[in-house]
N, C-alpha and C positions, 0 to 999 in steps of 0.2 A: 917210893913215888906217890906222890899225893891222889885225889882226885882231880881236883884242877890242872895237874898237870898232866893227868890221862885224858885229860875231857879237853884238852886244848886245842886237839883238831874236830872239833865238835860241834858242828852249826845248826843252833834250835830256829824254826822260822817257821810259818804257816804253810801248813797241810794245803796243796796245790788240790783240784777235784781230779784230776788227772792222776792222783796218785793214790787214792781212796783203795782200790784192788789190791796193789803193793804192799799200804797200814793193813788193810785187812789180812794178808799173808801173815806180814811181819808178826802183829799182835798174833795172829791163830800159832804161830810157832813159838813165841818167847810163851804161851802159858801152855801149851800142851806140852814143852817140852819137860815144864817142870812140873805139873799137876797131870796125872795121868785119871784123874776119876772128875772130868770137868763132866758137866751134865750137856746133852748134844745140843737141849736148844743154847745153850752156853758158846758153848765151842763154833757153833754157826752163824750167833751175833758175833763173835770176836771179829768175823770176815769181813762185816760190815761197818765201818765207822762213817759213815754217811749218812746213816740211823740216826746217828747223834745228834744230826747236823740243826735240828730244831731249839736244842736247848746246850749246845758245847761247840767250842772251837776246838778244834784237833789241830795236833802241833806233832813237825817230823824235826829227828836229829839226823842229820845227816852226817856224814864223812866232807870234810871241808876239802879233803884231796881230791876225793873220788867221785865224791856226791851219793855214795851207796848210802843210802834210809838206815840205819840202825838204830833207832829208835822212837816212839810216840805217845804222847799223850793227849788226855784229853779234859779241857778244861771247862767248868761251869759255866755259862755266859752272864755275864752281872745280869741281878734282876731275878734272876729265876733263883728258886729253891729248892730244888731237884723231890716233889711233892711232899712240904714243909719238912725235910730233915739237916733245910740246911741256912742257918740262920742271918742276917741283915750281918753284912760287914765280913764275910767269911765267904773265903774261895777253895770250892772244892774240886778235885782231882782226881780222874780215875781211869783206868784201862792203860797206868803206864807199862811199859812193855820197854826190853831191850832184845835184841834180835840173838837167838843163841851166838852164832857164830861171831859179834861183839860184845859178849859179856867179856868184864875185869879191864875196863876202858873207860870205866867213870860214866857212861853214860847214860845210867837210871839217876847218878848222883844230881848229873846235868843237867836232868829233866825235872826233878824235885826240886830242885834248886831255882831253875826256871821258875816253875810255880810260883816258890815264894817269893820272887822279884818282879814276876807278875803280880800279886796278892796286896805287895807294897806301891807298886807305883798303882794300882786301884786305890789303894787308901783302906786296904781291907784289914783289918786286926788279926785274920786268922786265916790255916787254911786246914782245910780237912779233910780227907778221905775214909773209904772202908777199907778192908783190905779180909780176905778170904783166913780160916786160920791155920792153914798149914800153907804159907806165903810166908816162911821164918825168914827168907833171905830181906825179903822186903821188909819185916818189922826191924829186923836189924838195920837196914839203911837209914827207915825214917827217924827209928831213936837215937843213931849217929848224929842225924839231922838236927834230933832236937825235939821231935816229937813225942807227944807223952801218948799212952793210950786213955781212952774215954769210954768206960763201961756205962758209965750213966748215958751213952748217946746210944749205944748198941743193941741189936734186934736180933730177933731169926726171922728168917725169911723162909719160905715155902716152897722150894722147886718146883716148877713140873712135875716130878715122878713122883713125888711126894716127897722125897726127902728133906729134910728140914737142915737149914744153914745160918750159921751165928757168925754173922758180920763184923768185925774188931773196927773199931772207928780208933783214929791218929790225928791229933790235933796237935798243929805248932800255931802258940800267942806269939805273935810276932810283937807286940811290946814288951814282951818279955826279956 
């Protein structure tokens, strides 16, 4: 079975404010279920996707039967450059999340996917994300996808606690 034809009951559509508590659950469970050493200020923004709301559209998958949320992300607003790492014509994407209880239903594919259908009717060349590096399930999706990884865009970053973090950046050319 494909992904498209797991993701068929699968309806991507804008993030309602009324549902901001829900994403926030949803996201706080699809990464702590898989990452067990997230940093707490970490794991206490995942709750909030409302935070975003200055510089990102947040987008829910739902169940087209049921209407149950399983899945969200969160997309760059044109214009912004998320504090220059993210270049003129390139749309970036991040905090996608699929709810444990709907993993192997296509529906991370469906949201990445989104994205890049979002990326093209902007007229964008590219889209890009970070992605943490022990997130293998996820690198494996986007290089399915098509994504190649981009060390020349990649950082560490500084926690809170001090700990220091190396960011993997995934870029798919969509003229390619």
């Amino acid at each position: 079975m494909t992904d498209t034809v797991r993701a068929s009951t699968i309806r991507i559509r804008p993030a309602a404010a009324t549902e901001y508590a829900r994403i926030g659950e949803l996201t706080h469970a699809a990464y702590t279920h898989d990452y067990d050493d997230l940093p707490a200020h970490y794991r206490e923004e995942l709750k909030h996707p409302e935070a975003l709301l200055d510089d990102f559209d947040v987008f829910v998958a739902e169940d087209a039967d049921s209407g149950e949320l399983v899945g969200t992300i969160a997309l760059l607003k044109p214009g912004h450059d998320f504090d220059g790492h993210i270049h003129p014509g390139e749309l970036y994407f991040r905090l996608l999340a699929t709810h444990p209880s709907a993993r192997g239903r296509g529906v991370g594919a469906a949201l990445t996917r989104f994205a890049m259908e979002e990326a093209a009717r902007r007229g964008d060349r590219a889209v890009v994300l970070n992605s943490g590096p022990d997130m293998l399930g996820a690198h494996a999706l986007y290089r399915k996808l098509g994504f190649s990884r981009r060390s020349e865009r990649e950082g560490v970053i500084v926690l809170p606690d001090g700990r220091e973090l190396e960011l993997q950046t995934y870029v798919l050319d969509l003229a390619a």
